[in-house]
N, C-alpha and C positions, 0 to 999 in steps of 0.2 A: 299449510302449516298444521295443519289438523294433525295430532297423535292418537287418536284414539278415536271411538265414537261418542264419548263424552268429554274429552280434553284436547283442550286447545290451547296454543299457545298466545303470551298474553301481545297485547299491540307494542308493546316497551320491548319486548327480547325480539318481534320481528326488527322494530324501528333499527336495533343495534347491530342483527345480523344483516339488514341494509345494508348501513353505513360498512361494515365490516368487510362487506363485499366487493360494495365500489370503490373502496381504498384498497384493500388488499389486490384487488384487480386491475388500481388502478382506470377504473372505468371513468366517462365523461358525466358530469350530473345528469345531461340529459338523458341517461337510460333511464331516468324513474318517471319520464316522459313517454318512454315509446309504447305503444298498445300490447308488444307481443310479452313484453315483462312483465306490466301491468297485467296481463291476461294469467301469467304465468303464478303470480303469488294472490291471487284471488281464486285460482282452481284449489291451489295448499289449503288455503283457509279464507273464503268466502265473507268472514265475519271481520276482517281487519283492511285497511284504510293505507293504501297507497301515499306515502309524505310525498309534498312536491318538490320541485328542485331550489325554491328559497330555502324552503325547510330544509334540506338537506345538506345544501351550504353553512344555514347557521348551526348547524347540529355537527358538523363538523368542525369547523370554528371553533366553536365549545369545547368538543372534545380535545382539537389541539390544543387550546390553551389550560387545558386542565392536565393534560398529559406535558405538558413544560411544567408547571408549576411540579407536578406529580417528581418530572426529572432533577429540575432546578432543588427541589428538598432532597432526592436523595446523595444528588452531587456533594449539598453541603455535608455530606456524612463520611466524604469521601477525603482519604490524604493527599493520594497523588491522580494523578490526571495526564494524560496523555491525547495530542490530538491530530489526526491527518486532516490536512486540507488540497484543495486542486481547483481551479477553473479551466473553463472548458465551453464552449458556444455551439449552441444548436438551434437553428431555424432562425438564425443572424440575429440570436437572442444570449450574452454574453450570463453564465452563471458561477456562484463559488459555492463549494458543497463543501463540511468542516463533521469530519465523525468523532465520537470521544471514545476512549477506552480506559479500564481499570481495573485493577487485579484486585477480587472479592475478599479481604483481610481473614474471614474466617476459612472458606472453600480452596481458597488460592487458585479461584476460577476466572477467566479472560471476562468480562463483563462490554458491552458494545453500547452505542447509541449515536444513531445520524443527527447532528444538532442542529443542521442548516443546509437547505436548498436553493442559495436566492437567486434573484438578479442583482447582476452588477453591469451598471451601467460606465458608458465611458470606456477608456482606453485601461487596461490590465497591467498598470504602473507600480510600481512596488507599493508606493504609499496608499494606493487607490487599493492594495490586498493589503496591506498591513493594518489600515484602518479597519476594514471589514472584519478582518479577520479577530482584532483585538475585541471589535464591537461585540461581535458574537461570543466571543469570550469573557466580557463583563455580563453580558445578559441572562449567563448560565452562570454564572459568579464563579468563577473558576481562573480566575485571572492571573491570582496566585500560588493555585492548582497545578499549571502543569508547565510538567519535569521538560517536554519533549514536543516536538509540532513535528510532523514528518510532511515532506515535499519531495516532488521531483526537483531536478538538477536546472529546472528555466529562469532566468536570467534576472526576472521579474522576483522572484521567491528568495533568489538568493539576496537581491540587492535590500529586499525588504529587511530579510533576518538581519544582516549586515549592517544596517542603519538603525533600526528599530531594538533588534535582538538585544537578549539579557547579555551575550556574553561580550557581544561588541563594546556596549556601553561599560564594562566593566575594565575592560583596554583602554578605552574612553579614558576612562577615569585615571585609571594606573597610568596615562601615559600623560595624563594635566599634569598630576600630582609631583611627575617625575621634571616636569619643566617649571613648574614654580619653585622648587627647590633648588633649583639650578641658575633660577633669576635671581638676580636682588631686587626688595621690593622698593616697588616706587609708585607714584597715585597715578592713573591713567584716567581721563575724562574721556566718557563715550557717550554716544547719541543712545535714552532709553528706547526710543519708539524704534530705531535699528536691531536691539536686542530683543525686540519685544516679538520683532516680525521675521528676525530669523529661525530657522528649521533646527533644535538643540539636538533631534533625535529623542526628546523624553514624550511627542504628543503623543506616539503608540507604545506599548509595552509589549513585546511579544517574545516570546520564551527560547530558551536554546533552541536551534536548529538541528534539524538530524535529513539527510539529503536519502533520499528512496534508495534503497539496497537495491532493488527490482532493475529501477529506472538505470543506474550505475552499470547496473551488470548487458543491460539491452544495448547500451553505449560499446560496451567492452567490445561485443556481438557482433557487433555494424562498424563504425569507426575505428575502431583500435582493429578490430581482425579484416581492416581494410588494408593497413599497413603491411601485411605477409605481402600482396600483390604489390607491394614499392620495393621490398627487399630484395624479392627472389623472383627472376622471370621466367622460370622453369615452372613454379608453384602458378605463377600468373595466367602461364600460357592453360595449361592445366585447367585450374578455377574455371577459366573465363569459356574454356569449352563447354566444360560440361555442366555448369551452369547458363549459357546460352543455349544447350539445346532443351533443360528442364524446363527454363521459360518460355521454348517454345511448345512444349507442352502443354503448360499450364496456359496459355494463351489462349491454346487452338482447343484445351477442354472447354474452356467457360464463354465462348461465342456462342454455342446450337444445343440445342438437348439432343438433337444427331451425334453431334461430338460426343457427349455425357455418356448417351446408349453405346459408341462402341466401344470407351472405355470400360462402363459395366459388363460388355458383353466378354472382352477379351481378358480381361482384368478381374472380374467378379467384385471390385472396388471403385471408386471413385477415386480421380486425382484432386490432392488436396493444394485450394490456391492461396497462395503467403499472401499478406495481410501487409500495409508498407507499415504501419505503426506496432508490430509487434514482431518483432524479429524470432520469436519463438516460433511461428509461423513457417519459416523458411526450413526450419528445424524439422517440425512436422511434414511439410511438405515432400523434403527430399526423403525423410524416413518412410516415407508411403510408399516411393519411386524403389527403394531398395525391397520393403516388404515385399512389392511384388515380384520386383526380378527373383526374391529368396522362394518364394512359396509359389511362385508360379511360371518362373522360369523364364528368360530371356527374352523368349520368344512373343510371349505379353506384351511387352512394351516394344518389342521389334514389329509387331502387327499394328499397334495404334501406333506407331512414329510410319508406317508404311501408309497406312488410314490418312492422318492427318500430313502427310509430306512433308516431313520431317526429318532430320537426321537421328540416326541410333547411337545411343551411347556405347562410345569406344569400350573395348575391355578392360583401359588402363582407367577410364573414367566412371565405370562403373567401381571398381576397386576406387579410387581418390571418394566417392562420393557415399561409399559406405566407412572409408577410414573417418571422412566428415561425419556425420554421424555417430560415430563411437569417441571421437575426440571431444564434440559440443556435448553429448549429453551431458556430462557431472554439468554443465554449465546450466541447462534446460533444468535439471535435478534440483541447481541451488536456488537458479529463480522462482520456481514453483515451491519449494518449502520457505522461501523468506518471505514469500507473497500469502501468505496463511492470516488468517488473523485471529482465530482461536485458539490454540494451541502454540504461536509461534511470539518468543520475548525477544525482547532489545537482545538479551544476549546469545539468543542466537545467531547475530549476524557474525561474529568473529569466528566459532566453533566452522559456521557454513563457506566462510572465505578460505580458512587454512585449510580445511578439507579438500577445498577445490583448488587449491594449489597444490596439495599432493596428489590429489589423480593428477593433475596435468604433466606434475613432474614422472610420475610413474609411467605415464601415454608417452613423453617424451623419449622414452627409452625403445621405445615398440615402434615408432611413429615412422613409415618409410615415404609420405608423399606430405604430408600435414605440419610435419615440423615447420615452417615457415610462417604458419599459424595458431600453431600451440604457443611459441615464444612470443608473438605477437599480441593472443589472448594473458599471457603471462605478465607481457611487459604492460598491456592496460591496467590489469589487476592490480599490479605493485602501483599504478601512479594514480588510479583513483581509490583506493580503500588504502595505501600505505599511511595516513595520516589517523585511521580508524584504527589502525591497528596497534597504534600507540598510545591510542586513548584511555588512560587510564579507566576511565567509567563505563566504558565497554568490554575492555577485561576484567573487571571487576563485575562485572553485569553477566557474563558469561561462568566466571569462575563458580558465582554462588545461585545458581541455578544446579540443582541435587543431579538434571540429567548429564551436565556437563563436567560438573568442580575444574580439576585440574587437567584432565584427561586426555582435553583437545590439544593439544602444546605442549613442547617440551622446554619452551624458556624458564629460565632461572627467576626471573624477577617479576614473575606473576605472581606471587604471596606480596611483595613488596607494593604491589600495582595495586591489592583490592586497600592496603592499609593507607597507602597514599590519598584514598577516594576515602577512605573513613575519614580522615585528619581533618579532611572538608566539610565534613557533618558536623553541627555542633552537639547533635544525638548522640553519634556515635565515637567522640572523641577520647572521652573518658574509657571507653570500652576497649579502642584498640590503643590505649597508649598503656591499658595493663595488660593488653594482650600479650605485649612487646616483652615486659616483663616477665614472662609466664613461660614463655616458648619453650624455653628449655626445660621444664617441667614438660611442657606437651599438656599443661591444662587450659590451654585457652580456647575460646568458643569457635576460633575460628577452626585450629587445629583440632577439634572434635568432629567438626561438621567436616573437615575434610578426609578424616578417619571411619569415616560413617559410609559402610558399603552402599546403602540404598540409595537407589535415583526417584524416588518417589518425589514427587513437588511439599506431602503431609511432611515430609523431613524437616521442612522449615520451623516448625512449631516446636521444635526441641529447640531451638537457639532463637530465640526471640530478637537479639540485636542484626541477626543475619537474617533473619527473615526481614525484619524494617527496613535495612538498607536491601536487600534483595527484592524487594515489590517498589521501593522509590525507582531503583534502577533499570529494573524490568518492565516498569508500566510503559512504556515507549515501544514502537511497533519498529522494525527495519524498513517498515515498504508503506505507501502508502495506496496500495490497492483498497483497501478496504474504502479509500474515499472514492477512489475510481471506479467503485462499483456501483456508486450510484449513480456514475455517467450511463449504466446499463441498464437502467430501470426507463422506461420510458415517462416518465414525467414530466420532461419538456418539448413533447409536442404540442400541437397546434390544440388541440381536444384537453390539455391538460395545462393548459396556459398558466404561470407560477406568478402569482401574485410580487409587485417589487419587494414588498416584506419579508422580513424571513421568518421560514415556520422551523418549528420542530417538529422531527421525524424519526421513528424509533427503526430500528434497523429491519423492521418486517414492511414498512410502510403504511401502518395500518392507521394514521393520522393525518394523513395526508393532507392539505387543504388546496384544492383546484379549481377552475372555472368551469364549469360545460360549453359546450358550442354555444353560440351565442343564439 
């Protein structure tokens, strides 16, 4: 660590670029144990002192819990709140990971932070996530923070939101309300200790529900474009060839590096193999099989289907499998931009569905082997997002977003849609009920902002009540990749064993708190 021949650096800035290393690296504590590390920062600088691995645990410790507290103040500074969560089991060690996001009021910059890593033990019951999930959400004091919780479509998530959720309990209510009016009253004797022990749905509080755009659209992918092959048996017979002979490719690459070598050899590429939990995979895969036949000619793939004994792809099957390809990308396209989490709002999801219902519809017209699969992908779309698309808060969430305003859609009752979402604000109620009044003038705040050429996000600061409802509505993510990313971090190995507590963790990992090998 020596800089110079009279400066060195102090034992404090080594101690932190330690720690800094073994979190961000995710290493095991015991690396401040092994001789050739040790060897390694006493060559740098001679004059400083290797921490041991208690030290370094409690030094970490320290530092996460000051990096909460650090978080926990600045959340309280915060309006809205937004948050993905997921669990997931690795090394028959079940965990729930919960990220927060929020839109920076002055920047109107995407802002991140991973709140939680745990264990969760036990069976993955709705209540058994609802609990956790509310838990970690008082702990960051954000409870009545956030707008939006994003989930996949499992079964478990949904039951929770359903029972627990803000909007359920509010049906809940509307729909007592609507049956003691309807009753006559009269005294009814009941057991207290029975109501005491039943389940009201108020022990957890957990926030609207928003179901993974991502997850939604991998569903459409697989399931719903399973359907073409029930409709149509020309399409099936099709499919199912030349998709049997890809997998016997990708089979017979990934048994031998002999395999591997005369793909590379004939090929100058690697054949890429689909993944079963990510249907964009399949995507990739076949588009590989086509690059090559395109840029290298038939005969590539005719050499290694000879190699490995294999059948060659028909002529009509190599056409059906590049029409595949150009009919799923917009789909690949929308997945991969709703899965963003920088740069990508809640209102992006409606702009990225109608789009991709108009490529489909436009491929529809071109479509000579695929139709039976475009309509298919079609008719998923319409039955899992036609309920989003009515949502008022989400066309309103898209409209006042500077990149999109009106531009994506040509329905009528999208102005009607963002006022309908204002009436609900007690913020913003007074604003759009003079709006109302104003229109015909063409002075109202909304009808400015929609008159205003630029797509810049700094737009918002000129309309100050459309900026407040446009960062409440946009703080919510479409997908909840961002929490699934930290299924990709290795932190739940064996060497990084997670304590059953939960920690915070900032989205670079550099807080980490773990066990070393024992």
């Amino acid at each position: 660590m020596a800089v110079g021949p009279n400066k060195r650096v102090p034992q404090a800035k080594v101690d932190k670029l330690m720690i800094n290393f073994i979190c961000e690296g995710l290493h095991p504590f015991s690396l401040v144990e092994q001789p050739a590390f040790r060897d390694l920062l006493l060559a740098l600088n001679p004059q400083c002192k290797v921490i041991s691995r208690p030290t370094l645990r409690n030094r970490i410790d320290g530092a996460a819990n000051q990096l909460k507290k650090t978080l926990v103040s600045h959340l309280s500074k915060v309006t809205y709140v937004a948050t993905t969560t997921d669990c997931w089991t690795a090394h028959q060690q079940s965990y729930i990971g919960v990220t927060a996001h929020w839109i920076d009021e002055e920047t109107l910059e995407r802002r991140s932070a991973a709140l939680a890593c745990q264990r969760l033990k036990g069976s993955h019951t709705f209540d058994v996530l609802a609990g956790a999930l509310d838990d970690i959400h008082c702990q960051y004091r954000i409870r009545g923070k956030v707008v939006r919780t994003t989930t996949d479509s499992g079964s478990n998530f949904i039951k929770a939101f359903s029972v627990f959720g803000e909007q359920s309990q509010t049906k809940e209510a509307e729909s007592e309300s609507d049956q003691d009016s309807s009753e006559d009253p009269q005294a009814v004797y009941v057991d207290t200790l029975s109501i005491l022990e039943q389940d009201s749905g108020l022990e957890y509080q957990l926030p609207p529900h928003q179901r993974c755009a991502c997850h939604l659209l991998n569903l459409v992918a697989t399931t719903d474009a399973a359907m073409a092959e029930k409709n149509n048996d020309t399409y099936k017979r099709l499919s199912r060839a030349a998709f049997g002979k890809c997998q016997a490719m990708w089979n017979k690459s990934g048994r031998s590096y002999m395999a591997a070598e005369i793909v590379e050899d004939q090929c100058k590429l690697q054949l890429i193999r689909p993944n079963q939990t990510r249907w964009n995979s399949i995507y990739m895969a076949v588009e590989r099989i086509i690059r090559i036949i395109q840029e290298k000619g038939e005969d590539a793939i005719r050499n290694v289907c000879e190699e490995f004994k294999v059948k060659m792809l028909s002529p009509a099957e190599i056409v059906f499998l590049t029409e595949y390809c150009t009919m799923m990308k917009p789909l690949v396209t929308a997945l991969n931009i709703l899965q963003s989490e920088t740069n990508t709002h809640l209102g992006w999801l409606l702009p990225v569905v109608f789009q991709l219902e108009a490529k489909l519809n436009r491929l529809e017209t071109t479509s000579k082997m695929c139709l039976p699969l475009i309509r298919a992908v079609q008719d998923g779309i319409e039955n899992r997002f036609g309920g989003m698309i009515k949502d008022p808060e989400l066309i309103a969430a898209a409209i006042l977003l500077p990149k999109f305003k009106t531009t994506w859609t040509e329905r009528a009752d999208i102005i009607e849609a963002v006022e309908q979402v204002g009436q609900h604000s007690s913020d913003e109620e007074d604003f759009f009920s003079s709006m109302k009044s104003r229109r015909s003038q063409g002075t109202g705040e909304l009808d400015g902002y929609l008159a205003c050429v630029s797509n810049k996000m700094d737009l918002l600061n000129s309309f100050p009540h459309i900026k407040n409802l446009s960062v409440k509505l946009n703080t919510g993510l479409p997908a909840s990749a961002a929490c699934e990313r930290l299924q990709c971090q290795d932190i739940t190995s064996k060497d990084h064993e997670l304590p059953a507590n939960q920690q915070p963790l900032e989205t670079s990992f550099c807080n980490q708190d773990t066990k070393g090998n024992p």
